[in-house]
N, C-alpha and C positions, 0 to 999 in steps of 0.2 A: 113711655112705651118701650118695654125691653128690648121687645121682640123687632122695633124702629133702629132702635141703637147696635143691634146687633148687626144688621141689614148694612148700615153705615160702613160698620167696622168690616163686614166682609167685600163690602163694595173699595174700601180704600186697600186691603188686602191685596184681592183680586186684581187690581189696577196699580199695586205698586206706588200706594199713595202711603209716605211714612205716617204712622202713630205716636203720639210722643204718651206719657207717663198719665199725665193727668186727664185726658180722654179715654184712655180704658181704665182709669181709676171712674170715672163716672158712669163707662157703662158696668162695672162690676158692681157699684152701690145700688146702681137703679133695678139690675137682677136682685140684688139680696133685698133690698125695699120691697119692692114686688112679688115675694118669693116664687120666684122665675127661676126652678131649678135646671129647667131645658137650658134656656140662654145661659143661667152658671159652668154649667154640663160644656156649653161651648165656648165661653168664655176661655175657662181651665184648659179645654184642649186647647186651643190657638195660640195661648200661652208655653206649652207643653213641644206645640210644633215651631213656632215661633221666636216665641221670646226664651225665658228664664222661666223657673219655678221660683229661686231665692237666690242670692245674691253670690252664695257659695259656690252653686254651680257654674260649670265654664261658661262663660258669656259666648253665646252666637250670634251676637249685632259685631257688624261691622266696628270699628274706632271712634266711626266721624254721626255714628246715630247714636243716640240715649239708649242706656240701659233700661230693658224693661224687664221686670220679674216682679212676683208676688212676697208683700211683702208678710211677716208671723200675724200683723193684722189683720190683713188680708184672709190670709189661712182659714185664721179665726173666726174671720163675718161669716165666711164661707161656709165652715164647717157648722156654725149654728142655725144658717139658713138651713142647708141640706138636713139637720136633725128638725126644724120644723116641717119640713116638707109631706112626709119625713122621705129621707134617703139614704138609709144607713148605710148602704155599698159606697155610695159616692160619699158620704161623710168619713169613710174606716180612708177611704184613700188619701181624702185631704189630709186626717190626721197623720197617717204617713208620713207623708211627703213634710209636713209641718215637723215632724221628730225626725226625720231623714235631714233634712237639710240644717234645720235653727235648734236641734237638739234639744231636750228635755229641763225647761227650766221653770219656775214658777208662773212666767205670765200663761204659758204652754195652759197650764190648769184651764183655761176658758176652753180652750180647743178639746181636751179631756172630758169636761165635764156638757160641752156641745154634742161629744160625741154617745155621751152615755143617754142623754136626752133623746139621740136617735132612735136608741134602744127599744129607751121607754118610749116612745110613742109606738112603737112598733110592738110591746108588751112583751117583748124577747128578755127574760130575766135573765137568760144562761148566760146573751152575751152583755149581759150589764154583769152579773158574777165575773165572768172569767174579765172584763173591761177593771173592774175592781182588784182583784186579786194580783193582775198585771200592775198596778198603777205606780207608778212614781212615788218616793217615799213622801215627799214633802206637798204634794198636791191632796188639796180637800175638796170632798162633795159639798157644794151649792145644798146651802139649807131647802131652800125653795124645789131643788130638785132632789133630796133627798125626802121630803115629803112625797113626793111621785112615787119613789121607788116604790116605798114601804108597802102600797097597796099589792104590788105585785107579789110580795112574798103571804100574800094568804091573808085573808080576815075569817077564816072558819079553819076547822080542825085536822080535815083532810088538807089541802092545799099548803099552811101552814108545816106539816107534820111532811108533806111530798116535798118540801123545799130546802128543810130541817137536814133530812137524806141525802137529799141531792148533794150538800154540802159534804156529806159525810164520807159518799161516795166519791168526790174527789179526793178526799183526805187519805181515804182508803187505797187511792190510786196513785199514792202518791206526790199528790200534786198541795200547793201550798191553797191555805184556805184562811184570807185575809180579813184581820180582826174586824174591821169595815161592815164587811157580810154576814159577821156571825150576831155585831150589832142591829143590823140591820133585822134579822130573825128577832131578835129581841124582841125590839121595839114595835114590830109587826107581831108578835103575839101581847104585847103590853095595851096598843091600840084597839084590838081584839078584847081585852081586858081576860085576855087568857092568861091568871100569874102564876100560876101553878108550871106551863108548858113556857113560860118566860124564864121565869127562877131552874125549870130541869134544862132549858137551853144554857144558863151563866153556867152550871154547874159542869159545864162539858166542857168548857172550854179548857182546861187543861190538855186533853185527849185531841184537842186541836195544837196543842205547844203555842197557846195565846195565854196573853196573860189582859185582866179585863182591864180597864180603862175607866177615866172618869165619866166619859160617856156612855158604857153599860151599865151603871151604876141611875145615870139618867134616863134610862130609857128603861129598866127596870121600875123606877119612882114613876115611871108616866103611865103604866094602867095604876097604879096605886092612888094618883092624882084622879083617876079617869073611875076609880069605882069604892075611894072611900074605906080604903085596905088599909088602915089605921098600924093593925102588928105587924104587918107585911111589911110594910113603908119604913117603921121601925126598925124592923132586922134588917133590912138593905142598907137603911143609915148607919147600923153600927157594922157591917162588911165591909161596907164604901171607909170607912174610921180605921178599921182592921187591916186593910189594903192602905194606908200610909196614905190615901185621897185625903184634899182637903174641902171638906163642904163652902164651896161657892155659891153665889147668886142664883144659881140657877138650880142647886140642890134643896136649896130653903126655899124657892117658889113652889116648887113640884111637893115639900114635904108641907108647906102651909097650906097648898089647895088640898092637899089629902085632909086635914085634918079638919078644915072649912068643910067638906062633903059633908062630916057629921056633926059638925056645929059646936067642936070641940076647940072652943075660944080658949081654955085653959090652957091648952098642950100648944095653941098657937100661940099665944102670951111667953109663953115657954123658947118656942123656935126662935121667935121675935129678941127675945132674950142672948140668946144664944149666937144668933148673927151679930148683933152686936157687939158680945165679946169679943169674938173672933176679927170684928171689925170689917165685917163682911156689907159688903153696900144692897138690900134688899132690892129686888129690879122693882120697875112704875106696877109691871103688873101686879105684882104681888099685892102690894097697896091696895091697885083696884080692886081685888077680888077682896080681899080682908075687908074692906069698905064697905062691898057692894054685899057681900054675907053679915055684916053688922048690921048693917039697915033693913036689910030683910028680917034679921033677929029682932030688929027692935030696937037695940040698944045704940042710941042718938050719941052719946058720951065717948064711949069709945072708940068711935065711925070716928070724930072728933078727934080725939088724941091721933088715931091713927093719921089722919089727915095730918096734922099739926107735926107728926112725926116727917112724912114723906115731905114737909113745907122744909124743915131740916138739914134734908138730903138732895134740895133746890130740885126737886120734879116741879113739873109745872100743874096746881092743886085745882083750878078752875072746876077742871072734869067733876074732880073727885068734891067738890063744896056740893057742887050740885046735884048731884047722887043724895046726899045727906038732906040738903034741902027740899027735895022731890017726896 
């Protein structure tokens, strides 16, 4: 009960009963358990009047009591409760106080990417844009929440095309517009399976002063994956070639589902070829889906080799036997 534990702590407050470390480490878990943003809400203040924030700051305990302050995990829990709550106000200050005191380092990324979760649950695109465009060089979007975003930049023409602007309109203003978001538009018109307004978004990116990346090259191949764009999928592969990329695991899944859509075993047989040259390690999925379109084909032999191939590449085959035997 949070709302118990809280009660405790302002009764030992109030009466001048010391706290030591590891009892407001339990009421803080049992707020963020609970997500009990009120009790968090007072937690942080009492902290704030109290004790410490981080360890940096000048201590106002006495000598002869335990320091008490929050510590970047702390920050953390916190700031990802507040983002499901959601609480974006109270989550932008945690992150603060989190880059104010224990400055901007990799673990930091949780608390970043806590906070853009705030966002999106709040459906605020501008401030997941400008959250992005700001971000730290070395810190990455959470795949998992990078799927979230994507819906929000449009799955239809207007919406899509208002967001496309929007970006524009910063750029116009001045202001930096990070490679990040411009992928993001991508990949949000590619899930659309809009290729046409995916392929004229890559083409702008110069006029941004971005140069594309091996992941706009995949996020371009994912409506191609998604609607069976054969020549499309092709001329991206030989730009992604053109641009010094080198085709990974994850360019040959996206080009072997494109070419699976239309049952085009020869040009896969091909791809298949080709990663192996290059010595490129094919992911599980790919296997499964080449399996799971051969068996649908028909053709029992091949399903087989492929199998027998991924048996090679020590994936675990169980799945994929029985796909064939089915």
């Amino acid at each position: 009960d949070p709302s118990g534990a809280l009660d405790i702590i302002n009764y030992c407050v109030n009466n001048k009963i010391p706290l030591n470390s590891s009892q407001l480490e339990s009421g803080l878990l049992l707020c963020i358990e609970q997500n009990h943003i009120t009790g968090l809400q007072q937690l942080y203040q009492f902290y704030v009047s109290n004790c410490a924030i981080a360890r940096q700051r000048e201590k106002v305990n006495s000598k002869d009591k335990e320091d008490l302050y929050l510590t970047e995990g702390d920050l953390c829990r916190m700031i990802e409760c507040a983002a499901r709550t959601p609480s974006s106000e109270f989550a932008e200050r945690l992150y603060n106080d989190l880059c104010k005191y224990y400055g901007q380092d990799n673990y930091h990324s949780i608390g970043w990417n806590a906070l853009i979760m705030s966002y999106v649950n709040e459906a605020n695109l501008h401030k997941i844009i400008s959250c992005i465009n700001e971000r730290p060089p070395d810190f990455v979007i959470n795949p998992i929440l990078n799927d979230k975003i994507v819906p929000l930049f449009g799955t239809d023409d207007l919406t899509l095309d208002q967001n496309y602007y929007y970006l524009e309109d910063l750029k116009n203003s001045g202001k930096t517009v990070h490679i990040e978001c411009m992928n993001l538009v991508v990949l949000a018109c590619s899930r659309a399976v809009e290729l046409d307004r995916a392929y004229a978004t890559f083409v702008e990116y110069p006029n941004f002063s971005l140069k594309p990346t091996l992941k706009t090259f995949h996020n371009l191949l994912e409506g191609c994956s998604r609607s069976g764009h054969v020549t499309h999928a092709e001329r991206i592969f030989d730009e992604l070639k053109q641009h010094k990329f080198a085709p990974n695991d994850m360019t040959f899944e996206l080009l072997i589902k494109t070419y699976l859509l239309k049952r085009d075993f020869k040009n896969v047989n091909e791809a298949i070829s080709t990663a192996i040259d290059r010595k490129t390690r094919l992911t599980y999925n790919t296997f499964h889906a080449i399996v799971t379109a051969l068996v649908e084909y028909g053709d029992l032999g091949q399903a087989l080799d492929i199998v027998s191939m991924a048996k090679t590449m020590l994936y675990p085959i169980e799945e994929l036997n029985e796909i064939v035997s089915k």
